[in-house]
Each structure stands twice: as C-alpha cells, then as structure tokens.
C-alpha atoms as one frame of an Amber mdcrd trajectory, in Angstrom:
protein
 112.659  19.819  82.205 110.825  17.557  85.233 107.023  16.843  84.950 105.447
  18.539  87.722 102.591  16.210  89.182  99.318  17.402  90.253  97.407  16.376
  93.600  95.176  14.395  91.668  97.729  12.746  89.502  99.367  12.149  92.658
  95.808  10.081  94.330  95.898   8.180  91.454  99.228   6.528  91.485  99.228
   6.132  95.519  95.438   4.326  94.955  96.974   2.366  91.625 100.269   1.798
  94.389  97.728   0.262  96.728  95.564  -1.558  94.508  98.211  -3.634  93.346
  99.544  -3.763  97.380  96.086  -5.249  97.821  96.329  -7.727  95.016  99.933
  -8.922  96.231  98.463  -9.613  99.354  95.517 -11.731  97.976  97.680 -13.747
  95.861  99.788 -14.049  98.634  97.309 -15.728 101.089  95.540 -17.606  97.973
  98.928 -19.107  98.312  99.185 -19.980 101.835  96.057 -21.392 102.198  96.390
 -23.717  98.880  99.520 -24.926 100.568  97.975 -25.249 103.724  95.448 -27.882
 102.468  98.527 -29.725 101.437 100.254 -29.487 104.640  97.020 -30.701 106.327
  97.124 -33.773 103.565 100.487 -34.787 104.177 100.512 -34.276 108.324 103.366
 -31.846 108.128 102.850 -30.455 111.555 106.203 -28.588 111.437 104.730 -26.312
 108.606 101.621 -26.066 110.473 103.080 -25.301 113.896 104.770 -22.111 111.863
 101.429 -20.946 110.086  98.763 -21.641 113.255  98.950 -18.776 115.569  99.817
 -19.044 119.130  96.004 -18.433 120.367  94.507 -19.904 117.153  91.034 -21.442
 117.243  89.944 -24.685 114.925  85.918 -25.616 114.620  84.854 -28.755 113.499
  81.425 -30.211 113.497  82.816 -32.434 116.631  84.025 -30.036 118.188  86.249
 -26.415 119.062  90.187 -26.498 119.852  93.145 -24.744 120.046  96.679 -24.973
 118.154  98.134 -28.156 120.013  94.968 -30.096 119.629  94.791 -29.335 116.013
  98.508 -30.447 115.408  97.912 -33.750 117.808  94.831 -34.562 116.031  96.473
 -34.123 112.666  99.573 -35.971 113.112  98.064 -38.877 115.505  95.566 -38.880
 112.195  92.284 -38.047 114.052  91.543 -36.323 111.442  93.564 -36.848 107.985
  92.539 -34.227 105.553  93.326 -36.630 102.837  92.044 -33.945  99.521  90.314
 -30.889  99.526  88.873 -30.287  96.673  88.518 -26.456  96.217  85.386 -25.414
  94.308  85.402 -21.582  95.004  88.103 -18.981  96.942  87.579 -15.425  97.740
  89.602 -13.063  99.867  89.273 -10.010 102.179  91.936  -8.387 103.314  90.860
  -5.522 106.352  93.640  -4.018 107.386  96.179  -6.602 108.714  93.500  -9.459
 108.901  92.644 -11.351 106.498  89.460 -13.466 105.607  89.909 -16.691 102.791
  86.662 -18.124 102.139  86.764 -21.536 100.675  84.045 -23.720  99.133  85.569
 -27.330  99.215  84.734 -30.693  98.737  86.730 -33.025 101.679  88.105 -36.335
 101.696  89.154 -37.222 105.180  89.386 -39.995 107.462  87.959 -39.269 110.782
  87.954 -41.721 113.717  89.078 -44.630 110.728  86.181 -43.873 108.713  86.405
 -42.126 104.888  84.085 -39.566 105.010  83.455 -36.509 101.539  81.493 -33.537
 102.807  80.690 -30.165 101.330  82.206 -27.467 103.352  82.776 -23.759 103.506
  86.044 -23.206 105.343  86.549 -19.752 107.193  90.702 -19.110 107.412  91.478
 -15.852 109.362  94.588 -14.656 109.020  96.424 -11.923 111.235  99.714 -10.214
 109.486 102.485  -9.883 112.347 105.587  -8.268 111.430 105.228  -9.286 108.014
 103.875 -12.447 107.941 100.566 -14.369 108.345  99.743 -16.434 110.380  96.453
 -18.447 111.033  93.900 -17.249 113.656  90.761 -19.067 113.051  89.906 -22.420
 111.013  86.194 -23.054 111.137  84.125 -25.759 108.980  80.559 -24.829 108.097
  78.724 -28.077 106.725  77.150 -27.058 103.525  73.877 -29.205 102.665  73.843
 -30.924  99.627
C-alpha cells in the first residue's frame, strides 16, 4: 500500500528540494568566479568575452568601463591580474541575480608597475536561460 503524504510533509521536501537548489547554485558561482580570477591571470579574453555580460560594468579605483574596455585592458595588459589571493567568499543568490563577495589580496601589474592591494570585489551575476553571466565587477580598496 502507497504512503499518503501530508501538506506539511509535502513543505518540507519542496523547502529541503530548494535548499539544496540554493546550495547548487552557490557552489556553482563559487566556481565561476574562482575560475574567473584565473581567466583574468592568464588574459584569456575568449573565456571572459563568454562570462562578461553584454551591458556589464567594471570599477576600478582609476576608473568605470564597460565589457570591451575590460577585455582590451586585460589582454593589451593594462591591467594583469597576476594572483588573487582569496581570503574570504560569500554568496547571495536573489532570485536570478547573484551577489559573490570576495575579500582578496591582488597582485597585478598596472601601467608596468607591481602593485598588492587589499580588496573587496563585488561580482554580480544575472542567470539568463540557464547560465550566468557577469553584470558588475567593482573593486572597493580595503585599508590596511
């Protein structure tokens, strides 16, 4: 004879279902961005091109851009993201957007000078049909 489930047993397995929805997705974009910082080490602009969002928006402390500019800067090495060292990640998935809060130590070279600074990086990510893609980069200077 079947088990007949109860509205409340019911809840509980769709909020246990979407619990571990929600903890795929984190792990998911723990991923991306991890590989990201990798991609942005080794100047692989093709992998960047697919993750950076049409109308995404990079901040620096020199300055704001869009996609193009990022990619130009990053493979004419404006700006080579040589190792980020990641101290602390946290995610927050709302819906289909996604916030990735990193707390990194960077080695770069910016305008040919080797440069380490404390950052917290904002990521926003937007889920389209399945996928992520980046929306905003943004680098808050952390004082030491």
């Amino acid at each position: 004879m079947g088990k007949t489930i109860t509205t409340s047993e019911n809840q509980n397995n769709v909020a246990v279902e979407a619990s571990l929805t929600q903890e795929a997705k984190e792990s998911e974009l723990l991923t991306i961005s991890k590989q990201k910082w990798q991609w942005m080490a080794n100047k692989d602009v093709e992998k960047l091109n697919k993750l950076f969002d049409e109308k995404s928006r990079f901040v620096h402390m020199g300055g704001t851009w869009g996609k193009q500019r990022e990619l130009d800067v990053i493979e004419s090495g404006g700006i080579h993201y040589k190792k980020a060292d990641i101290h602390e990640v946290s995610v927050q998935v709302i819906d289909g957007t996604a916030i990735v809060l990193n707390r990194i130590t960077l080695l770069a070279v910016v305008g040919g000078r080797e440069v380490t600074n404390n950052f917290m990086v904002t990521e926003v990510y937007i889920n389209k049909q399945q996928n992520w893609s980046l929306g905003v980069l943004s680098f808050t200077k952390l004082i030491d």
